[in-house]
Backbone as CSV, one residue per row, in Angstrom:
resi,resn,N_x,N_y,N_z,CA_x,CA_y,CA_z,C_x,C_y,C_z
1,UNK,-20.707,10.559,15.847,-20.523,11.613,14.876,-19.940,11.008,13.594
2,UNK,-20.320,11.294,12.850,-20.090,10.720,11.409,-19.538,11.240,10.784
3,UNK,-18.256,11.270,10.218,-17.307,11.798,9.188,-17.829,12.047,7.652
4,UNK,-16.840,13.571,7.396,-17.580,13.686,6.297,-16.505,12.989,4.901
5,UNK,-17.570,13.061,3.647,-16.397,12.340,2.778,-15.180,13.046,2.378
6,UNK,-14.921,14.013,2.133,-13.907,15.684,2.464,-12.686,14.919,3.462
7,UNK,-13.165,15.189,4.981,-12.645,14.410,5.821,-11.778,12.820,5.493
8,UNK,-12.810,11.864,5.537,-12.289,10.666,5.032,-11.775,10.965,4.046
9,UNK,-11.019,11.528,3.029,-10.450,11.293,1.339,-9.206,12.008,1.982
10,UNK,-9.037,13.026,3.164,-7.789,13.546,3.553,-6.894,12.562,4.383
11,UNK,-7.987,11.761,5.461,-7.358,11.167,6.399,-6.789,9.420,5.449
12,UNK,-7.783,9.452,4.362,-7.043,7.837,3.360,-6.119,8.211,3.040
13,UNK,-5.791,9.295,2.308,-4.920,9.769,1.376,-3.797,9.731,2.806
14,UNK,-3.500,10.577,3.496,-2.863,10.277,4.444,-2.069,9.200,5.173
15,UNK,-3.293,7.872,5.370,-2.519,6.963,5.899,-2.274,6.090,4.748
16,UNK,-2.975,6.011,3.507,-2.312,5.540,2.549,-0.316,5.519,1.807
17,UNK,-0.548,7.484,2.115,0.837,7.547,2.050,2.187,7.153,2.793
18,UNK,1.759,7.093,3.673,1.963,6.517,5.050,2.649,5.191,5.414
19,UNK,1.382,4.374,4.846,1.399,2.754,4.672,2.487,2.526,3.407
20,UNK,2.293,3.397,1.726,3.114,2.750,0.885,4.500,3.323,1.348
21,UNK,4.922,4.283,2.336,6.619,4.651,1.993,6.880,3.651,3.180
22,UNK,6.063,3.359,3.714,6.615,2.195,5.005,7.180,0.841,4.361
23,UNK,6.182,0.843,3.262,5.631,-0.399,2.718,7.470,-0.631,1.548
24,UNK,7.689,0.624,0.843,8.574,0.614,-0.209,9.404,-0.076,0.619
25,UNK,10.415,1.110,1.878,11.236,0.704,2.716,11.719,-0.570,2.828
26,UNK,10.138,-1.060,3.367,10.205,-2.923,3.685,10.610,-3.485,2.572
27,UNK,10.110,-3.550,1.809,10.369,-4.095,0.202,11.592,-3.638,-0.500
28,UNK,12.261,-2.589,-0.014,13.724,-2.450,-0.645,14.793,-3.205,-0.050
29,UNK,14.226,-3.094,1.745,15.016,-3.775,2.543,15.493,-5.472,1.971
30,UNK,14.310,-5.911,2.274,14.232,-7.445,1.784,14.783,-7.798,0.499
31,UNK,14.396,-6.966,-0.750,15.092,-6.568,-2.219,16.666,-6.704,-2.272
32,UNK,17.325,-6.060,-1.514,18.434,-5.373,-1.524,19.692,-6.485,-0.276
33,UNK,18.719,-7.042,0.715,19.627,-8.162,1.408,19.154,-9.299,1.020
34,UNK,17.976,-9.920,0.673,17.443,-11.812,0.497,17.820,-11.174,-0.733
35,UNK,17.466,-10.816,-1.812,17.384,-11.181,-3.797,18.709,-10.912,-3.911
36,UNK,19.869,-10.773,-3.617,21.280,-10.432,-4.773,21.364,-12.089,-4.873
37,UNK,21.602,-12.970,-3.785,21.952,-14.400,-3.789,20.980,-15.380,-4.863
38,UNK,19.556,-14.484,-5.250,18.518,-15.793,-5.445,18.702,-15.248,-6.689
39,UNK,17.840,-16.462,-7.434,18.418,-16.836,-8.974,17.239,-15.286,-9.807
40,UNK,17.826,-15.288,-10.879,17.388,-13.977,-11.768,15.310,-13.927,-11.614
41,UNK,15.247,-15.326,-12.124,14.025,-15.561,-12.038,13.071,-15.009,-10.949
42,UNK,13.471,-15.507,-9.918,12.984,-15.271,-8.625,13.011,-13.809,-8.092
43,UNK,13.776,-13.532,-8.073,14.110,-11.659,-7.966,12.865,-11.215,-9.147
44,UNK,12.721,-11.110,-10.043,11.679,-10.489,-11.145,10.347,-10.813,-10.640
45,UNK,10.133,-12.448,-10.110,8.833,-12.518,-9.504,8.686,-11.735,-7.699
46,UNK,9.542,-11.767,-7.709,9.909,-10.869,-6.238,9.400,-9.498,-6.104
47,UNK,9.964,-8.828,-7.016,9.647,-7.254,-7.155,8.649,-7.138,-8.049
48,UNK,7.929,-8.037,-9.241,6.421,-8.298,-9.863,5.040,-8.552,-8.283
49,UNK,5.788,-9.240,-7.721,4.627,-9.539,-6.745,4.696,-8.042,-5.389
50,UNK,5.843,-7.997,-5.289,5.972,-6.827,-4.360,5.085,-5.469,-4.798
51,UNK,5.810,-5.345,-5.876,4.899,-4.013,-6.985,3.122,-3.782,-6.733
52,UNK,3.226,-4.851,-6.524,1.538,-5.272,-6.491,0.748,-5.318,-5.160
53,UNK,1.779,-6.006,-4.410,0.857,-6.254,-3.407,0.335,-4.695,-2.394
54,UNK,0.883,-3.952,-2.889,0.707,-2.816,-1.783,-0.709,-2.223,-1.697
55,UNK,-1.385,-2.994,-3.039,-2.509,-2.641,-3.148,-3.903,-3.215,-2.312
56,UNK,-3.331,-4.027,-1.702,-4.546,-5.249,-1.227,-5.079,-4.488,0.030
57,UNK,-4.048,-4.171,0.967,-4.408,-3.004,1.924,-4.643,-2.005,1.720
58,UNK,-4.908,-1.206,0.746,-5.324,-0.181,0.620,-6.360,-0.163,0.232
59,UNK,-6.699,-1.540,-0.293,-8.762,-0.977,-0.588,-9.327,-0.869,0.061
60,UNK,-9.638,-1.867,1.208,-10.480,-1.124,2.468,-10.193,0.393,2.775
61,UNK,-8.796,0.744,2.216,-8.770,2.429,2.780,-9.730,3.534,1.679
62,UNK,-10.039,2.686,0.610,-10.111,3.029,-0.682,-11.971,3.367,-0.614
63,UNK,-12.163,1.893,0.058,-13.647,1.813,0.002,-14.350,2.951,1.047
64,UNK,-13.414,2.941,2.422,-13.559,3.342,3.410,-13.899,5.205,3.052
65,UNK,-12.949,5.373,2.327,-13.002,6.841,1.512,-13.933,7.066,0.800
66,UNK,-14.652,6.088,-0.221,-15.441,6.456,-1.310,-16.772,6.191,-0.585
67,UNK,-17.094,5.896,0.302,-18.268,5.869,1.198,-19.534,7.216,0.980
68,UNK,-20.832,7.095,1.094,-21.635,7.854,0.958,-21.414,8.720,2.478
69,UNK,-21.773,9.895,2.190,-22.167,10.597,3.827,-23.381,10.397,4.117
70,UNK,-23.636,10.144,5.488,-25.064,9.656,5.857,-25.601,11.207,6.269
71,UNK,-26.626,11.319,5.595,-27.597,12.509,5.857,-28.229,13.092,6.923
């Protein structure tokens, strides 16, 4: 049975939201105990690369959503 795109755009949106407040959490955690000690520099590329990365997993959720419905 084949999902419709309706369907898929509720269930991405879903585990998307899902994945980034899991995702913040992790990233505040690590933020907030490893970066007070490390030098200024490093902390800015820390939370520049963090900022970002949340995106890499989510395109397959992205693509997975924008999918045609098969007829």
């Amino acid at each position: 049975m084949a999902v419709r795109r309706g369907t898929r755009r509720i269930v991405g949106v879903l585990a998307m939201s899902v994945f980034v407040i899991v995702y913040i959490a992790v990233a505040m955690v690590i933020g907030a105990t490893v970066m007070p000690e490390r030098h200024p520099a490093l902390q800015i590329i820390y939370f520049a690369v963090a900022g970002f990365a949340w995106t890499l997993p989510c395109m397959p959720i992205i693509r997975w959503m924008q999918r045609a419905d098969p007829d």
